[in-house]
C-alpha positions, -999 to +999 in steps of 0.1 A: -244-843-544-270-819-523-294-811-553-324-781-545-357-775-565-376-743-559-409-762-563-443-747-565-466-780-554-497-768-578-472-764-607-477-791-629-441-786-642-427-784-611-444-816-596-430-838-628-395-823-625-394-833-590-406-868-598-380-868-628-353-861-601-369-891-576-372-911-607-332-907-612-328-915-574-323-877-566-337-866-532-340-829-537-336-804-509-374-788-514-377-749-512-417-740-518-408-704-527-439-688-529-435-697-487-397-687-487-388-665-509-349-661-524-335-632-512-323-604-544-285-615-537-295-652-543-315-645-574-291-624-591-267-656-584-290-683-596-299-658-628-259-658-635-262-695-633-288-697-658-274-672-677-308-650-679-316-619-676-345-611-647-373-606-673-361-643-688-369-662-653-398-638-649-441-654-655-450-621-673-484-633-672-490-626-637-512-601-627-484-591-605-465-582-631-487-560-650-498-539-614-466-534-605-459-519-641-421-546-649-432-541-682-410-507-681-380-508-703-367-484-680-362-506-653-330-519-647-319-554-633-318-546-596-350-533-600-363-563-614-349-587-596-359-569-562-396-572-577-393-613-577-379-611-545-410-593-530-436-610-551-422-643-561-454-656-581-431-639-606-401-663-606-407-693-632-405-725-618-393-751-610-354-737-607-330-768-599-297-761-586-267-789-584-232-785-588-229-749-589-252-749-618-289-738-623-316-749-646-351-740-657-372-770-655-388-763-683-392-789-702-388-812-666-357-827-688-338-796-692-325-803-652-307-833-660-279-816-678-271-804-647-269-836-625 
């Protein structure tokens, strides 16, 4: 079973759903996608996967989110998810994918639904 976590290595999260996975004898493949971002085509699939909408998987918080004004209700879903694909600070994490599933890793045990 090829497992992947989009893991951000300051995240706290994302560093104990990645020891959750080792723990379970999973070797994930490791994306760091702040470094390699998803493309918009792969993000609308994982977001399908998850069954979110783009604002859902989004870390309103950011200060990118505010300057580049996603707060619009006018903007649509392409939109959106073409904004985490430029500036992917914006994409929660960690994101695990196995099996043709995807989950939030948030809390670290919502992943192992998925294995």
């Amino acid at each position: 079973m090829t497992v992947t976590i989009w893991h951000n290595p300051r995240c706290s999260k994302s560093r104990q759903t990645l020891a959750l996975l080792r723990e379970r004898g999973v070797e994930p493949q490791i994306v760091e996608y702040l470094k390699t971002p998803p493309a918009a085509e792969e993000l609308e699939a994982v977001l399908d996967k998850l069954g979110m909408e783009p604002r859902d998987l989004m870390r309103r918080k950011e200060a990118a989110y505010r300057d580049a004004g996603l707060d619009d209700p006018e903007l649509g879903r392409r939109q959106l998810v073409e904004a985490m694909a430029a500036h992917p600070v914006l994409i929660e994490r960690p994101v695990v994918l196995a099996q043709g599933k995807a989950a939030l890793g948030r809390p670290p045990e919502n992943v192992l639904a998925i294995l």
